[in-house]
C-alpha positions in Angstrom: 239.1 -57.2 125.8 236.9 -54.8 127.5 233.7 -55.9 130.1 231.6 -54.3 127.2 233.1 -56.3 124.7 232.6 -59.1 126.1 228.8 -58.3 127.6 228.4 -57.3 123.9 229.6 -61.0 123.0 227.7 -62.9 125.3 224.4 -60.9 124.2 225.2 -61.7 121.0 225.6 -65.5 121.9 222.2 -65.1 123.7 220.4 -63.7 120.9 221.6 -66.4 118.7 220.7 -69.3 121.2 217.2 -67.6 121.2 217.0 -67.5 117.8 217.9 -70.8 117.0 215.6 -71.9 119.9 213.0 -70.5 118.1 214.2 -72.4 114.9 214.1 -75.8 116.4 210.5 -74.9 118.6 209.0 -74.1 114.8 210.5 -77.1 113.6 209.1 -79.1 117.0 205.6 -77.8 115.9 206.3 -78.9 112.1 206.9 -82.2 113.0 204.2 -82.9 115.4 201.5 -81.8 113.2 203.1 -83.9 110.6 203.6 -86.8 112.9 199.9 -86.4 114.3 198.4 -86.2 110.7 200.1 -89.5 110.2 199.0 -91.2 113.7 195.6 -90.3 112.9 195.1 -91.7 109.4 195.9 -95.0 110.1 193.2 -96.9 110.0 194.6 -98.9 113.5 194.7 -97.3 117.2 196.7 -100.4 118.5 198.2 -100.5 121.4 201.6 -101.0 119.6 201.0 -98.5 117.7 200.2 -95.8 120.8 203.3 -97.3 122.1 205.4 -96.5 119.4 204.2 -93.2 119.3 205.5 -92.5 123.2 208.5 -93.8 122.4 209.0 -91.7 119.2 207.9 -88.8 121.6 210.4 -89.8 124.5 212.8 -90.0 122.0 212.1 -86.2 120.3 211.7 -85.0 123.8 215.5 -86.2 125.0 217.5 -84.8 121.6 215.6 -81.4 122.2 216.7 -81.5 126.3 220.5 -82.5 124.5 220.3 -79.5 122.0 218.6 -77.0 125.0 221.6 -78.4 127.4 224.4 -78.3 124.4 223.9 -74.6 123.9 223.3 -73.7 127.5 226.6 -75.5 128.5 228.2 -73.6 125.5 226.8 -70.4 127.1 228.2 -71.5 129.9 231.6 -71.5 128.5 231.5 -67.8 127.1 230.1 -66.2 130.4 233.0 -68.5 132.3 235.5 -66.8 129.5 234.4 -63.1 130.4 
């Protein structure tokens, strides 16, 4: 396999990580309108309830970092390849 085969590949790789990115971010700014929405209608501002809401956050927060690191490892991978 040729350099610009490969350079060709890994751009293509890139542009799919972006655009999948761009997915998930969308998706990210579904669900926090959603979840705000939610937070905000209830009728209670209780400290539990704030807490559960950082936790729910920490929790969104670390499987986007796993997704963002899973896909950047896996780019990684194809750049190690060429």
């Amino acid at each position: 396999m040729c350099i610009e085969s490969k350079r060709e590949k890994i751009e293509e790789h890139l542009e799919q990580i972006e655009k999948r990115l761009g997915e998930l971010e969308a998706e990210k700014k579904q669900l926090d309108v959603s979840f705000y929405v939610v937070f905000c209608q209830k009728k209670s501002y209780r400290t539990s309830t704030i807490q559960e809401y950082q936790k729910l956050d920490r929790d969104r927060r670390c499987l986007e970092n796993a997704i963002y690191n899973r896909e950047l490892e896996s780019i990684n991978s194809t750049i190690r390849e060429v």
